[in-house]
N, C-alpha and C positions, 0 to 999 in steps of 0.2 A: 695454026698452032693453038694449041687449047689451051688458054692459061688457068691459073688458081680460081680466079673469080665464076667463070665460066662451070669451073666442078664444083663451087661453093652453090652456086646458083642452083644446078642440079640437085644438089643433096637438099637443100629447102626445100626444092619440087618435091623430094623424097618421102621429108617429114611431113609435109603438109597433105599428100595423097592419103600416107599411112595413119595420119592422125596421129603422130607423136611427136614430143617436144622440139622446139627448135632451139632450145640452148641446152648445152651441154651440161651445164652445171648449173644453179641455182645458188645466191648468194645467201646467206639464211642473216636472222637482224642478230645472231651474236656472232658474224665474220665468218663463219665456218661457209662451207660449202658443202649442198644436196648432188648427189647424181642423178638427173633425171632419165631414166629407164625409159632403153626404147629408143632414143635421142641416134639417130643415125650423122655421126661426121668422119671429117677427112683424118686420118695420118699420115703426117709428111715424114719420112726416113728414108736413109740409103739413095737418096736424089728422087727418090717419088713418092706416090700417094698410094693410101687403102682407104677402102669403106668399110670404117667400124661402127658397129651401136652399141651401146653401154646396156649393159648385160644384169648389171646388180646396184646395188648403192655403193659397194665401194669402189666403182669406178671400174670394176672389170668389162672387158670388152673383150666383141666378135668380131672376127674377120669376117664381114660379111661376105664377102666372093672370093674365100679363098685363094686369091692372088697374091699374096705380100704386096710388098709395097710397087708400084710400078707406072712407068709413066702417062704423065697427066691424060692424054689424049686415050691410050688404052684401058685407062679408069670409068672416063667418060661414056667410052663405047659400053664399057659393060656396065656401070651405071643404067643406063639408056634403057640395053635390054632388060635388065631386072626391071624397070621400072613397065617398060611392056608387059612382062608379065606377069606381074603385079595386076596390071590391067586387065589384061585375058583371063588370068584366074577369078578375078571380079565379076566381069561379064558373064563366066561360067556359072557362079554361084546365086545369079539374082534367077 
C-alpha cells in the first residue's frame, strides 16, 4: 500500500531532478504569500491525489498527467514513469 509520505517523497525526487522549487509557496516579510513557479505538488480531492505544478504567480495550476485525482498507488506508478522519462529525454539530449 503506497501511502501519502511515500508520493510526497517522490515529488521531491521530482523537483529536485527538474530543478524546481520545493515549496509551494513562499512566505514574503509583509505575510503575503509568492507562488513559486514550476513547484510540482500533490492534490488530494474526491479520496485521491493529482500531480499539479503551479503554473503562474497566482497560483494557477497543471494537471500534470492528466489524470484527476486518483489513488495513491496509481499516482505513484505514473509519477515513476514521467520521471523515467524525464530521464531518457536527458540522456537523449547530452
Amino acid at each position: 500500500m503506497t501511502t501519502k509520505r511515500e508520493l510526497e517523497a517522490v515529488v521531491e525526487r521530482l523537483n529536485r531532478i527538474t530543478n524546481s522549487p520545493f515549496a509551494t509557496y513562499t512566505k514574503r516579510d509583509d505575510g503575503t504569500f509568492k507562488a513559486n513557479i514550476g513547484n510540482y505538488h500533490l492534490s488530494g480531492a474526491y479520496g485521491g491525489y493529482a500531480l499539479h505544478r503551479l503554473v503562474n504567480e497566482a497560483g494557477g495550476v497543471q494537471d500534470v498527467l492528466r489524470s484527476g485525482h486518483i489513488p495513491k498507488a496509481e499516482l505513484c506508478r505514473l509519477i515513476h514513469a514521467f520521471i523515467s522519462g524525464i530521464g531518457n529525454q536527458q540522456t537523449q539530449n547530452v
